[in-house]
N, CA and C atoms as a LAMMPS dump frame, in Angstrom:
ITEM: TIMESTEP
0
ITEM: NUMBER OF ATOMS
627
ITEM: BOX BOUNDS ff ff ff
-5.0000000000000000e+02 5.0000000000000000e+02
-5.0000000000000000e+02 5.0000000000000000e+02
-5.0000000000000000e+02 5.0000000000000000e+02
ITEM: ATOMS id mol type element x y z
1 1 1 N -18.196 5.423 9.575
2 1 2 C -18.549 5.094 8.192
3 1 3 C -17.451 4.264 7.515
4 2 1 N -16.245 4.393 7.854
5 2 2 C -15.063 3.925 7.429
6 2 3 C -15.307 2.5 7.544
7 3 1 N -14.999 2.711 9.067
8 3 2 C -15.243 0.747 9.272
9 3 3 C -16.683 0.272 8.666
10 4 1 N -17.788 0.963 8.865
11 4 2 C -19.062 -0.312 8.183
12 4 3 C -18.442 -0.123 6.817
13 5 1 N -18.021 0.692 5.852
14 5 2 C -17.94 0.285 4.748
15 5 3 C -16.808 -0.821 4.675
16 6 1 N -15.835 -0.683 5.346
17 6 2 C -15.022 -1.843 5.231
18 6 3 C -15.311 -3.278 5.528
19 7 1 N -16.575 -3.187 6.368
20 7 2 C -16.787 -4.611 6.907
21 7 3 C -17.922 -4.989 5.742
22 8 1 N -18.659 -4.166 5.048
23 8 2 C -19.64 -4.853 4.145
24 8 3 C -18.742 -5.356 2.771
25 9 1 N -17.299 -4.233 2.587
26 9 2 C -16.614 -4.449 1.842
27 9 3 C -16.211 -6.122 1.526
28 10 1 N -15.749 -6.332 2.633
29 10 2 C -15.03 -7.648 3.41
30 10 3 C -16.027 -8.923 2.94
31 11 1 N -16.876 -8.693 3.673
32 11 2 C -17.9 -9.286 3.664
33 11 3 C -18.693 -9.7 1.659
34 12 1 N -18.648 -8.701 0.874
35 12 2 C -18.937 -8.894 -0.599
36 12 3 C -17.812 -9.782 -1.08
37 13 1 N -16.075 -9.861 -0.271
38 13 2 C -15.053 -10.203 -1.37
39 13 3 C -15.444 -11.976 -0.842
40 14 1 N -15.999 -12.032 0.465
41 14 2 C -16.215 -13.563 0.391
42 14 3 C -17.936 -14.184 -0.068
43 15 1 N -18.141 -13.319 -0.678
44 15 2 C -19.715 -13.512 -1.373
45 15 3 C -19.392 -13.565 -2.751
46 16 1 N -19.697 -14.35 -3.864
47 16 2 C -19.349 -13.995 -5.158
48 16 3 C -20.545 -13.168 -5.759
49 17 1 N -21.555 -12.941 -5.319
50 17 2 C -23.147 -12.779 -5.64
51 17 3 C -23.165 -11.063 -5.029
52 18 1 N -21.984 -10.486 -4.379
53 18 2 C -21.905 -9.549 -4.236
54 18 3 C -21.098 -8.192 -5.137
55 19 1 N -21 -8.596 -6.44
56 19 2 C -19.764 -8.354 -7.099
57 19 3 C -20.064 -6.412 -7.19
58 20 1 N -21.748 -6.008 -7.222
59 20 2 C -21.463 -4.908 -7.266
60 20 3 C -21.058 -3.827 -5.592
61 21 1 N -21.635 -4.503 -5.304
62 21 2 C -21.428 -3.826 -3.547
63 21 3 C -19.984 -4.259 -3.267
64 22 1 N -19.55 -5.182 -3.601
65 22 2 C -17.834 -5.179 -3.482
66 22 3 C -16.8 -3.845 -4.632
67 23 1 N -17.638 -3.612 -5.388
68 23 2 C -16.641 -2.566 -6.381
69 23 3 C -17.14 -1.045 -5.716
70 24 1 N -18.486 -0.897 -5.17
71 24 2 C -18.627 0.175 -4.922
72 24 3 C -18.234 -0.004 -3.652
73 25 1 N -18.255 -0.623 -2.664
74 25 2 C -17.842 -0.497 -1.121
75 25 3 C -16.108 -0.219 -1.493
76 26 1 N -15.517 -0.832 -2.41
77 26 2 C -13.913 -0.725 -2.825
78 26 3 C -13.987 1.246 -2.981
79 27 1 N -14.695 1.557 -3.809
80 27 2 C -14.51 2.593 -4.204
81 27 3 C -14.35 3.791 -3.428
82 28 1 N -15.172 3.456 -1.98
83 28 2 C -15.542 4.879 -1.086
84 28 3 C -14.5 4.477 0.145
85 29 1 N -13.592 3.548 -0.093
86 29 2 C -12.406 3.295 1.223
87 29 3 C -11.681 4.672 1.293
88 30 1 N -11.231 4.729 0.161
89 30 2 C -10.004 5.649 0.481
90 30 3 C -10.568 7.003 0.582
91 31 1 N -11.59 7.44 0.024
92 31 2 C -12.341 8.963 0.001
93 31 3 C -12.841 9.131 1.32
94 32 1 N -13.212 7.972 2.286
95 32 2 C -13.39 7.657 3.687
96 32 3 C -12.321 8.039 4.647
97 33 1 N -11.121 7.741 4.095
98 33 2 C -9.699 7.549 5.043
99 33 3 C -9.589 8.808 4.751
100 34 1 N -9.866 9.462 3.908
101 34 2 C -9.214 10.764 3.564
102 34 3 C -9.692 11.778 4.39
103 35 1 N -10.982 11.47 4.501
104 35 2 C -12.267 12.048 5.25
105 35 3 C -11.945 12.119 6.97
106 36 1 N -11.452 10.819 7.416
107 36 2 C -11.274 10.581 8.475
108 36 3 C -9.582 11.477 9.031
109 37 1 N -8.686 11.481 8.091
110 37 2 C -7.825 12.059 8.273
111 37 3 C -7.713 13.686 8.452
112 38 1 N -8.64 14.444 7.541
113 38 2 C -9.149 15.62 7.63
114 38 3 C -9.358 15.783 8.851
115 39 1 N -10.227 15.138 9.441
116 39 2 C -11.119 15.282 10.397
117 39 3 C -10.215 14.706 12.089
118 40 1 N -9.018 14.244 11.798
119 40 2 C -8.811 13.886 13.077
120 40 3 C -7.336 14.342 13.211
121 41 1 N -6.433 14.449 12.156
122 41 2 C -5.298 14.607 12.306
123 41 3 C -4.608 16.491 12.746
124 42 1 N -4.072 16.434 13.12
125 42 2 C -3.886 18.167 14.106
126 42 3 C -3.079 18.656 13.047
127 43 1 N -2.271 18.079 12.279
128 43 2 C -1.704 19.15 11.044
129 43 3 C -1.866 18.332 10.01
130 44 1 N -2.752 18.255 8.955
131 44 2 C -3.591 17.614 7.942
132 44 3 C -2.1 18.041 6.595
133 45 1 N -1.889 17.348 6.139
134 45 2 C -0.769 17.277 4.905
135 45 3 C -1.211 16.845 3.845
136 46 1 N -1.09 17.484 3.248
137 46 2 C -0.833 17.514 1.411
138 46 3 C -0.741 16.334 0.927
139 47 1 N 0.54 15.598 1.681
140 47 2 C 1.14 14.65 0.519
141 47 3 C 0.477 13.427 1.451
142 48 1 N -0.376 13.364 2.473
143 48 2 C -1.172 12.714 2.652
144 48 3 C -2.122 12.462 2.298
145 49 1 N -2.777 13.162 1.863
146 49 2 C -3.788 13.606 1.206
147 49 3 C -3.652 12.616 -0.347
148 50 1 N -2.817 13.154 -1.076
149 50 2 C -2.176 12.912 -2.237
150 50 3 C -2.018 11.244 -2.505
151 51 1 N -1.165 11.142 -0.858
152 51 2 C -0.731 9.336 -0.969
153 51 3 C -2.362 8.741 -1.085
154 52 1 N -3.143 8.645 -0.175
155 52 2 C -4.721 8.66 -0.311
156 52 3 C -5.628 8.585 -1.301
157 53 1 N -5.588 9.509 -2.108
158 53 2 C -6.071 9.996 -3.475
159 53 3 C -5.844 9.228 -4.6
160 54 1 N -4.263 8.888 -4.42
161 54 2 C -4.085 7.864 -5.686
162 54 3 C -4.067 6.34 -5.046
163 55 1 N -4.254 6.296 -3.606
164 55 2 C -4.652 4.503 -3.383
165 55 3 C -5.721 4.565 -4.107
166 56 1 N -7.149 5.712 -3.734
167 56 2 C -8.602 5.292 -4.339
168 56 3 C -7.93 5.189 -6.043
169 57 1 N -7.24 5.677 -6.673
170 57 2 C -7.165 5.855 -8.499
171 57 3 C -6.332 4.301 -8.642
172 58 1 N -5.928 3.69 -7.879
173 58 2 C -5.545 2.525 -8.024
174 58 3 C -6.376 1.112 -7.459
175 59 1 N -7.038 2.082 -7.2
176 59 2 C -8.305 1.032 -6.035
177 59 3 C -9.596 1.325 -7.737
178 60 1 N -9.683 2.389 -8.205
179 60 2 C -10.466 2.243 -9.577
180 60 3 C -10.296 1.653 -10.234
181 61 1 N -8.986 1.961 -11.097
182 61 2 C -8.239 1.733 -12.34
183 61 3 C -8.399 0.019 -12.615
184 62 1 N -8.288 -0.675 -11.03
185 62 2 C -8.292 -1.984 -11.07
186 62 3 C -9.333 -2.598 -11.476
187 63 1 N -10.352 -2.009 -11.068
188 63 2 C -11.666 -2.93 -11.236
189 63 3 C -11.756 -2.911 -13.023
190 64 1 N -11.032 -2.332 -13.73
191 64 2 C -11.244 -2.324 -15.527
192 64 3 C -10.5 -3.83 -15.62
193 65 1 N -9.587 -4.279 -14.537
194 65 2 C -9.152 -5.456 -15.434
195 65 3 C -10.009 -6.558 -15.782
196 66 1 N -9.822 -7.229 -16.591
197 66 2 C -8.487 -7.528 -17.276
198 66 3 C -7.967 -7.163 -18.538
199 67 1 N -8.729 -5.561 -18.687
200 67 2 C -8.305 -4.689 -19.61
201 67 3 C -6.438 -4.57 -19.103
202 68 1 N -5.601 -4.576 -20.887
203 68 2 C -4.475 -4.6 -20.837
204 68 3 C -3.548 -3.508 -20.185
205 69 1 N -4.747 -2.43 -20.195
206 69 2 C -3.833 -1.112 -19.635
207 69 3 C -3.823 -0.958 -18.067
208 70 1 N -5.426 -1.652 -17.833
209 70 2 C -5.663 -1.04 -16.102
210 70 3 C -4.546 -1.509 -15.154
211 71 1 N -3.525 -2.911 -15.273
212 71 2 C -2.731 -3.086 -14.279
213 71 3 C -1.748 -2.067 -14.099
214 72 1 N -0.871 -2.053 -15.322
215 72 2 C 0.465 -1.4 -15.472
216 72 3 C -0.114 0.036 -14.299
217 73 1 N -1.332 0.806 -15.209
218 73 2 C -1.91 2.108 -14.992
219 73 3 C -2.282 2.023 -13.344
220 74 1 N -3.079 0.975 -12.736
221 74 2 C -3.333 0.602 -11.465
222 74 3 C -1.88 0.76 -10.544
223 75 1 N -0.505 0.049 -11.364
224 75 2 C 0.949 -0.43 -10.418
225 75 3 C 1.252 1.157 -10.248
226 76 1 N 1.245 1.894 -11.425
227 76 2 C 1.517 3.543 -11.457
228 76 3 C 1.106 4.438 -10.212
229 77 1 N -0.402 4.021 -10.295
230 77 2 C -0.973 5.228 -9.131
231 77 3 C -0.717 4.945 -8.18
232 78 1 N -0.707 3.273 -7.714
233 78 2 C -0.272 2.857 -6.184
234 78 3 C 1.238 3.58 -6.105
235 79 1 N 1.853 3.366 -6.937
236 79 2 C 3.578 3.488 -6.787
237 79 3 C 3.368 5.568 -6.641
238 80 1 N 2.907 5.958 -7.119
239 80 2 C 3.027 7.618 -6.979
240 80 3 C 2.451 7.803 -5.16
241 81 1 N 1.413 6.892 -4.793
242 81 2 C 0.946 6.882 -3.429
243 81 3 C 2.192 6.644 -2.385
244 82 1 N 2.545 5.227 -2.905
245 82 2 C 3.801 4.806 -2.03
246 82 3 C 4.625 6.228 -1.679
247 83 1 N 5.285 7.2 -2.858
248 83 2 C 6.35 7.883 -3.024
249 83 3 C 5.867 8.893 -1.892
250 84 1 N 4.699 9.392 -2.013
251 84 2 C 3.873 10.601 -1.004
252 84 3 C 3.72 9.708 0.413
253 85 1 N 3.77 8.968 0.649
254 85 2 C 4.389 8.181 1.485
255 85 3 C 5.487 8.363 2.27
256 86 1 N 6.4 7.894 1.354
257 86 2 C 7.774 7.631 1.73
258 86 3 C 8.247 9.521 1.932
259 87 1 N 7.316 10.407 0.999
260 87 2 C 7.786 12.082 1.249
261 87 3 C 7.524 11.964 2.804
262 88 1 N 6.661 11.789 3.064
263 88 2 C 5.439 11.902 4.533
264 88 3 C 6.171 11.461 5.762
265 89 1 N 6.681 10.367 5.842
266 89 2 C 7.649 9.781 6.604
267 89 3 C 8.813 10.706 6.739
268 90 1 N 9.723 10.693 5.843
269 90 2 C 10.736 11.243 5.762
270 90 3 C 10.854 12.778 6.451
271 91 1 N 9.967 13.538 6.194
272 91 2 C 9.663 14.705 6.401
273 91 3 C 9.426 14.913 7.972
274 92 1 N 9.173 13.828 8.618
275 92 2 C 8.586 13.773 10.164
276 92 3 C 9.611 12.952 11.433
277 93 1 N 10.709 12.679 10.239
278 93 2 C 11.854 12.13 11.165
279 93 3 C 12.186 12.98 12.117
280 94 1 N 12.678 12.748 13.529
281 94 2 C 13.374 13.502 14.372
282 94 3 C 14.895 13.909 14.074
283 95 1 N 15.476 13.387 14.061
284 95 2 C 16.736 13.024 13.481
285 95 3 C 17.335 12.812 11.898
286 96 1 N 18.27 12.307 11.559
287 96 2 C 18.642 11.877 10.279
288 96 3 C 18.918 10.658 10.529
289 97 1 N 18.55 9.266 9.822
290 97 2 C 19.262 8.273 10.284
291 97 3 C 20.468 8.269 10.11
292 98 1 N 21.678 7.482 10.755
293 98 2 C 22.653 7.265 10.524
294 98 3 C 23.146 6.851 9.245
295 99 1 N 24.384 6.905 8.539
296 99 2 C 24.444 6.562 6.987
297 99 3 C 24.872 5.239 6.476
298 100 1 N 24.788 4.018 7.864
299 100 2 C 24.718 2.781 7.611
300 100 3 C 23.453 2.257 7.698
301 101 1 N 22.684 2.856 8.576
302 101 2 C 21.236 2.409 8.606
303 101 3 C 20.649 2.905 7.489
304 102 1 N 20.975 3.806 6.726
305 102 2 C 20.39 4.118 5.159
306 102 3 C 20.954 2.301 4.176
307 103 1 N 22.227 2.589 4.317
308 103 2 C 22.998 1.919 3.52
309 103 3 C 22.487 0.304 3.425
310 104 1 N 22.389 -0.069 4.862
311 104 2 C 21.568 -1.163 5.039
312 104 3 C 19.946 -1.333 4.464
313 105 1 N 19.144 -0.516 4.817
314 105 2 C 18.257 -0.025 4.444
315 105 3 C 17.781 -0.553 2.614
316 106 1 N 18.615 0.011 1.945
317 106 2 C 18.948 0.26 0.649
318 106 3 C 19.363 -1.301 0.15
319 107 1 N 20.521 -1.798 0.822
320 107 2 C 20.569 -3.367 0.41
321 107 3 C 19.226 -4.263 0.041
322 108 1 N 18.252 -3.902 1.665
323 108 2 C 17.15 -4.517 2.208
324 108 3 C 16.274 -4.503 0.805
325 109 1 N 15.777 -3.288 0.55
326 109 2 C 14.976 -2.746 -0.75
327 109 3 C 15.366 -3.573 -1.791
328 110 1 N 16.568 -3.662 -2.276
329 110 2 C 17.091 -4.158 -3.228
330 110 3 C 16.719 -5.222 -3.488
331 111 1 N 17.139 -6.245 -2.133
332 111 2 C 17.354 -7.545 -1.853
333 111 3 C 15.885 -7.911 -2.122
334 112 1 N 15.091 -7.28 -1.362
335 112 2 C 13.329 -7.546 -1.4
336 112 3 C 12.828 -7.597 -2.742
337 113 1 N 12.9 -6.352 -3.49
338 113 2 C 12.543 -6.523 -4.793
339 113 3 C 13.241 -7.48 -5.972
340 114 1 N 14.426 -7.856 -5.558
341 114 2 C 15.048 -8.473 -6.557
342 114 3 C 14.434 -10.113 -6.249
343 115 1 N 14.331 -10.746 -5.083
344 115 2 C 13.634 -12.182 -4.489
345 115 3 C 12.857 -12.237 -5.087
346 116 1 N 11.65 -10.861 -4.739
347 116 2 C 10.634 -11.21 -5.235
348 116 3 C 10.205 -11.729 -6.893
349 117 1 N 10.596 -10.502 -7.863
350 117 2 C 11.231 -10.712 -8.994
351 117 3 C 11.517 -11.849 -9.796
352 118 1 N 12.568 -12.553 -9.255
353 118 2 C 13.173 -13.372 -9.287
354 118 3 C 11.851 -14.57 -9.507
355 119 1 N 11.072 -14.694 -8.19
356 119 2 C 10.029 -15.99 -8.128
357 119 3 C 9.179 -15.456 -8.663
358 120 1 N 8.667 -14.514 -9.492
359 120 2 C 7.733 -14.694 -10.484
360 120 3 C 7.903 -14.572 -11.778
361 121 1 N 9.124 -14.515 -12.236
362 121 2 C 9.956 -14.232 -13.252
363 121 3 C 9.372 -14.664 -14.324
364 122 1 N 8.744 -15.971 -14.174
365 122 2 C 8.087 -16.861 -15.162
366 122 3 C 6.812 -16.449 -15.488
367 123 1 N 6.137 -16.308 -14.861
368 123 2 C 4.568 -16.046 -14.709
369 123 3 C 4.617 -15.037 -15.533
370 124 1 N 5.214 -13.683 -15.34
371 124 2 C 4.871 -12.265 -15.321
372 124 3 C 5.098 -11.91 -17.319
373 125 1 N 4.158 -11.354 -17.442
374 125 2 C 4.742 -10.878 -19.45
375 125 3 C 5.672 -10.073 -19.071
376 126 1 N 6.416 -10.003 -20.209
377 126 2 C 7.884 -9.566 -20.221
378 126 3 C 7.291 -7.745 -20.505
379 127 1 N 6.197 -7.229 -20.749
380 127 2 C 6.018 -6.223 -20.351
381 127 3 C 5.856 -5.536 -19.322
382 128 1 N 5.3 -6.523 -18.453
383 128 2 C 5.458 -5.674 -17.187
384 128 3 C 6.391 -6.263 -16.327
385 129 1 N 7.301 -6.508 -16.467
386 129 2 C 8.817 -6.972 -15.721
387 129 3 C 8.989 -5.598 -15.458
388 130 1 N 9.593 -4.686 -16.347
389 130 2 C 10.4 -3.013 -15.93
390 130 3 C 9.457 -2.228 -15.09
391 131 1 N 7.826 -2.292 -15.197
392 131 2 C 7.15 -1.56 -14.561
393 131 3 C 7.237 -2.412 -12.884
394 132 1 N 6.785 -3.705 -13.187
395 132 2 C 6.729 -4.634 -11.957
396 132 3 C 7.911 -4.178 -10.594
397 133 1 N 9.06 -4.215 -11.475
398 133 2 C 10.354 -4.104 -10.8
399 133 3 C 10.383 -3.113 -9.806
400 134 1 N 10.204 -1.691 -10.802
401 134 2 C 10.677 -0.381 -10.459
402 134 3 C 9.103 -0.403 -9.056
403 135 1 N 8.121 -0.958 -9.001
404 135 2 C 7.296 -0.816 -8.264
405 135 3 C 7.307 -1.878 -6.688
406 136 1 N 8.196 -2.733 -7.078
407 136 2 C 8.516 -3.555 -5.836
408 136 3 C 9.954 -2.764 -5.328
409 137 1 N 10.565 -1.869 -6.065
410 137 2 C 11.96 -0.996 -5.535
411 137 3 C 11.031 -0.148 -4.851
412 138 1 N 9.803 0.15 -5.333
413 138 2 C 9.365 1.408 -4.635
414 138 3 C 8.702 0.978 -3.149
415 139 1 N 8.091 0.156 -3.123
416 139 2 C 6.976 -0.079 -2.207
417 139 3 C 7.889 -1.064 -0.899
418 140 1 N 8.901 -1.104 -1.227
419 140 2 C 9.986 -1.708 -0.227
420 140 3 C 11.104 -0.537 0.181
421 141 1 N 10.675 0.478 -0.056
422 141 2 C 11.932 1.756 0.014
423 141 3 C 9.901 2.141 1.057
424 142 1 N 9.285 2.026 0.731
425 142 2 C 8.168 2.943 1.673
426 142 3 C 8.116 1.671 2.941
427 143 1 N 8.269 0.86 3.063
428 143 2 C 8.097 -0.263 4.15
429 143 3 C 9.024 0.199 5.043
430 144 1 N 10.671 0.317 4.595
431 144 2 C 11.58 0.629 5.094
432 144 3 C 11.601 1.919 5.591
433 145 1 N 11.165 2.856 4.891
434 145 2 C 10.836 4.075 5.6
435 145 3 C 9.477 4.4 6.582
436 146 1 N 8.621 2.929 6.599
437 146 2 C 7.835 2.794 7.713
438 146 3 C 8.032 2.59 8.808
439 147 1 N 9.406 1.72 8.698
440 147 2 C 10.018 1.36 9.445
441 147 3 C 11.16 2.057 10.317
442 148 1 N 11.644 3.117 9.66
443 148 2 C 12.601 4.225 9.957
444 148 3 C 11.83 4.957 10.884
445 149 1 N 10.553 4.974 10.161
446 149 2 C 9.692 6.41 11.028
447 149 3 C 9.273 5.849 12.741
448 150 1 N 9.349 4.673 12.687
449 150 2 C 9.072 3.993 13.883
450 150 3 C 10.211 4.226 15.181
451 151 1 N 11.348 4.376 14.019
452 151 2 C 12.831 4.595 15.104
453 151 3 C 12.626 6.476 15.313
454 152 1 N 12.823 6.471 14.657
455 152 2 C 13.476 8.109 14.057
456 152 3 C 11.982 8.952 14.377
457 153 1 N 10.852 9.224 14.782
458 153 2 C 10.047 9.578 15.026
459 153 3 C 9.529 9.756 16.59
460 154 1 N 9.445 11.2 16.775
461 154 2 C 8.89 11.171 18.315
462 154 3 C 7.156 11.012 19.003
463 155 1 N 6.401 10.156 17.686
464 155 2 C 5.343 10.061 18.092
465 155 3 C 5.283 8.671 18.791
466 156 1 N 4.214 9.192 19.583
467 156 2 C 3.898 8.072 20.577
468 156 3 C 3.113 6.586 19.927
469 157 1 N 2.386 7.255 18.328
470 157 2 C 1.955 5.945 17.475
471 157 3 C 3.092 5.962 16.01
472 158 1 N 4.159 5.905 16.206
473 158 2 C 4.865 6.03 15.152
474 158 3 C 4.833 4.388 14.675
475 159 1 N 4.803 3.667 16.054
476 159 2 C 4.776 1.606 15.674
477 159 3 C 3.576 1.148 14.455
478 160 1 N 2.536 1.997 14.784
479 160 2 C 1.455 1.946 13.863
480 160 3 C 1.771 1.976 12.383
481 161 1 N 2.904 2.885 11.552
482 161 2 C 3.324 2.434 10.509
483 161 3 C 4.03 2.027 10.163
484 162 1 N 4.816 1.037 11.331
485 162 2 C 5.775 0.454 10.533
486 162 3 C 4.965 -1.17 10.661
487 163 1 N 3.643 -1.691 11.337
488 163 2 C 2.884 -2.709 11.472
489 163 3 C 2.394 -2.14 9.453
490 164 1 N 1.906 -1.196 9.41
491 164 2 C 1.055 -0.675 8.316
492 164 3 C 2.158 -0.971 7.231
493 165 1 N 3.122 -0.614 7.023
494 165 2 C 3.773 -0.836 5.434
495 165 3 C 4.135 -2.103 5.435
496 166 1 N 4.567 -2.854 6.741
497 166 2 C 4.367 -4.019 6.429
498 166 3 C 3.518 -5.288 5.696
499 167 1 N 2.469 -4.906 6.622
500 167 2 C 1.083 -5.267 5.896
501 167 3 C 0.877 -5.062 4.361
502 168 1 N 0.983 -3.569 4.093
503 168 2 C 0.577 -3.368 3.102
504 168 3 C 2.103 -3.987 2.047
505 169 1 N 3.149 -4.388 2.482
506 169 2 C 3.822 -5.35 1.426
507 169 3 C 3.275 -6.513 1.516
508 170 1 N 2.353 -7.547 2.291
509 170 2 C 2.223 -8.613 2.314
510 170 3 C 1.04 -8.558 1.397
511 171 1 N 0.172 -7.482 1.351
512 171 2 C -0.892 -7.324 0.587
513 171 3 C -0.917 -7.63 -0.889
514 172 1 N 0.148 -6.936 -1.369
515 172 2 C 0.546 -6.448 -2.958
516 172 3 C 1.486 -7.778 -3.204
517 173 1 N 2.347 -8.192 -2.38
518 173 2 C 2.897 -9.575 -2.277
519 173 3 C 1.941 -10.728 -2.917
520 174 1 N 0.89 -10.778 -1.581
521 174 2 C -0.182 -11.972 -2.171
522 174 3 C -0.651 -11.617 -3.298
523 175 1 N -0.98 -10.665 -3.477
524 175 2 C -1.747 -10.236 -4.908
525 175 3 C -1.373 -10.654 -6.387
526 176 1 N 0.043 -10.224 -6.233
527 176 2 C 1.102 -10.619 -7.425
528 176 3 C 1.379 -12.458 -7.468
529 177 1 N 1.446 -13.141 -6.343
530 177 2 C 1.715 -14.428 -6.373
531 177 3 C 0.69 -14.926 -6.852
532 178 1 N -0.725 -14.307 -6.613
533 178 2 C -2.048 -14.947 -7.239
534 178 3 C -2.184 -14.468 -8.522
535 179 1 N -1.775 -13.572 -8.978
536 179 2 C -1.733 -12.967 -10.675
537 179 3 C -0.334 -13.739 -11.273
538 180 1 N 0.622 -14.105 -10.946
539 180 2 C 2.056 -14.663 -11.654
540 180 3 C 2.538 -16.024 -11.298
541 181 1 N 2.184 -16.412 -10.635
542 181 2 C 2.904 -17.756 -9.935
543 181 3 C 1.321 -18.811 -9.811
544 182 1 N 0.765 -18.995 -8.695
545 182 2 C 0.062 -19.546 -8.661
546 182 3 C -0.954 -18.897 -7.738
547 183 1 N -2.589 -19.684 -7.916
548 183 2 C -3.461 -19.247 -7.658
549 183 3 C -3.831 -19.436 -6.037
550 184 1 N -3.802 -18.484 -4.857
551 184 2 C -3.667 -18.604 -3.293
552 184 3 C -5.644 -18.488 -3.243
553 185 1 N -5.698 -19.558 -2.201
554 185 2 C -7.371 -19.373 -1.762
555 185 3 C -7.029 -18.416 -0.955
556 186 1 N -8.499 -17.922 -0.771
557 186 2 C -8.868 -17.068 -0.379
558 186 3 C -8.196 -15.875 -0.241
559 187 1 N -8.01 -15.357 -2.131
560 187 2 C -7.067 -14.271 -2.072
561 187 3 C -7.824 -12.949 -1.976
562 188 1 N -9.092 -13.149 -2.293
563 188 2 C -9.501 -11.689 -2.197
564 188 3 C -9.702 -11.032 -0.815
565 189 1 N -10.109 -12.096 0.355
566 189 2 C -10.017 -11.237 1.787
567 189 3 C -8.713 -11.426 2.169
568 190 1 N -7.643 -11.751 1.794
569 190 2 C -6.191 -12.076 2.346
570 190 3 C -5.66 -10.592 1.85
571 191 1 N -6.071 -10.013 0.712
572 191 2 C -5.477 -9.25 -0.425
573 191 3 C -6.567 -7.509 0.769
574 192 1 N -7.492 -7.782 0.382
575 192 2 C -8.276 -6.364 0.897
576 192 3 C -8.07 -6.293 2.568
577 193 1 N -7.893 -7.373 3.361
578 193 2 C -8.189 -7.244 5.051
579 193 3 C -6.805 -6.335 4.915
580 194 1 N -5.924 -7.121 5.167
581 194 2 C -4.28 -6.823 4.957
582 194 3 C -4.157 -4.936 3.976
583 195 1 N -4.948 -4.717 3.147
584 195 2 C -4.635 -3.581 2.478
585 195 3 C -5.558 -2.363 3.094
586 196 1 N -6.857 -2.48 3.704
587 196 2 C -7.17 -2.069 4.41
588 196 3 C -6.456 -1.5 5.547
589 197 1 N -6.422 -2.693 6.21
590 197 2 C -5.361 -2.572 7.662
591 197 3 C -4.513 -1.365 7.673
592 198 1 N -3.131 -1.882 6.144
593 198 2 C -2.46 -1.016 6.435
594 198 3 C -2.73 0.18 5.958
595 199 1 N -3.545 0.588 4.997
596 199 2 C -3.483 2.364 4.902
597 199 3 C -3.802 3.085 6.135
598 200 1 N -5.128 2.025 6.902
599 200 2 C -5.63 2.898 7.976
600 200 3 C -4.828 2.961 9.189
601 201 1 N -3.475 2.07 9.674
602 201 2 C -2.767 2.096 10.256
603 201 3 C -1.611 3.37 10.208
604 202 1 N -0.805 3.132 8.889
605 202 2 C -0.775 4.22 8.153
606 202 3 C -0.432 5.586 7.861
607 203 1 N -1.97 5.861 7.885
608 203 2 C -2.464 7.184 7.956
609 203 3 C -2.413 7.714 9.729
610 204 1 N -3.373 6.578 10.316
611 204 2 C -3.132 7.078 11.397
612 204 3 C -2.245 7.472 11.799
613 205 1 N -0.654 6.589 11.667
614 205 2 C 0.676 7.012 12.711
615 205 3 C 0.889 8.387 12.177
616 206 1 N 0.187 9.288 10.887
617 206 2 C 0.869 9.988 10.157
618 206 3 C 0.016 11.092 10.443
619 207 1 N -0.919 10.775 11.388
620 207 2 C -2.254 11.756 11.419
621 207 3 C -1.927 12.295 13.288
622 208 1 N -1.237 10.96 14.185
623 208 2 C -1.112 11.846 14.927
624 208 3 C 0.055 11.926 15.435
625 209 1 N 1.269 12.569 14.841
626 209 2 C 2.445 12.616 14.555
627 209 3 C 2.851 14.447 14.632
């Protein structure tokens, strides 16, 4: 059920004549993944669950724009997802990383969110600069810890999320360059394939872990 809804999903964002089957196919992704995770993962978690829960409340919240509140409120729920995330990972390390590979780590985050930042500086209202910020610190501290879990993890699909947070920065990446900077074709299947991908990637490394 997961995948046909994703492929009719897909399929509405390059139809413009599809606008309601694209908001409702949006809507039942993540209540799907959640579904699928229940159902397949051998010790089912909370804060998986949780990370899940608020992709779909940010996968809602969005479709109100270009009401003034739904982005900020949309950057919120993704960023509380990211964090149950980054708990999720962390929690499943084998090891501790070493305290230069944090340290490095931490530059990386920095460095990422501040670039990014930086090149849309112009575009973006000066209201959501502090929210913008604190949400590209976040979602680059969960990439990196996708990426940790790939080292530091004794599952045999641990590679699966560190392909997945990747993705899912290139996702929120394009998204923002097409909302602040300038307008990218074909942003809506560049924006959903890519965000898709990575939750269900994801979840998986986190489901059989």
């Amino acid at each position: 059920m997961l995948l046909l809804d994703a492929a009719v999903h897909l399929f509405a964002c390059v139809n413009k004549n599809l606008l309601m089957v694209r908001r409702v196919s949006k809507c039942l992704l993540m209540p799907l993944l959640a579904a699928c995770y229940l159902l397949f993962a051998r010790e089912p978690s909370a804060y998986v669950i949780a990370a899940i829960l608020f992709g779909f409340a940010g996968d809602l919240i969005l479709l109100f724009r270009p009401r003034h509140w739904a982005f900020p409120a949309g950057i919120f729920a993704f960023a509380v997802g990211h964090v149950f995330y980054i708990v999720s990972f962390i929690r499943r390390f084998s090891v501790t990383p070493q305290w230069y590979v944090l340290a490095l780590m931490g530059a990386v985050v920095i460095a990422c969110a501040a670039t990014l930042m930086r090149y849309l500086w112009k575009g973006m209202p000066g209201k959501l600069c502090p929210p913008s910020f604190i949400y590209m610190l976040i979602i680059s501290t969960m990439v990196c810890c996708s990426i940790l879990f790939s080292f530091y993890s004794v599952s045999a699909h641990r590679w699966l999320a560190a392909v997945g947070g990747l993705l899912f920065a290139f996702s929120d990446t394009t998204l923002s360059i097409d909302a602040f900077h300038h307008p990218i074709r074909h942003r809506s299947i560049l924006v959903m394939s890519t965000y898709i991908a990575a939750q269900v990637l994801i979840v998986s490394a986190l489901a059989f872990t």
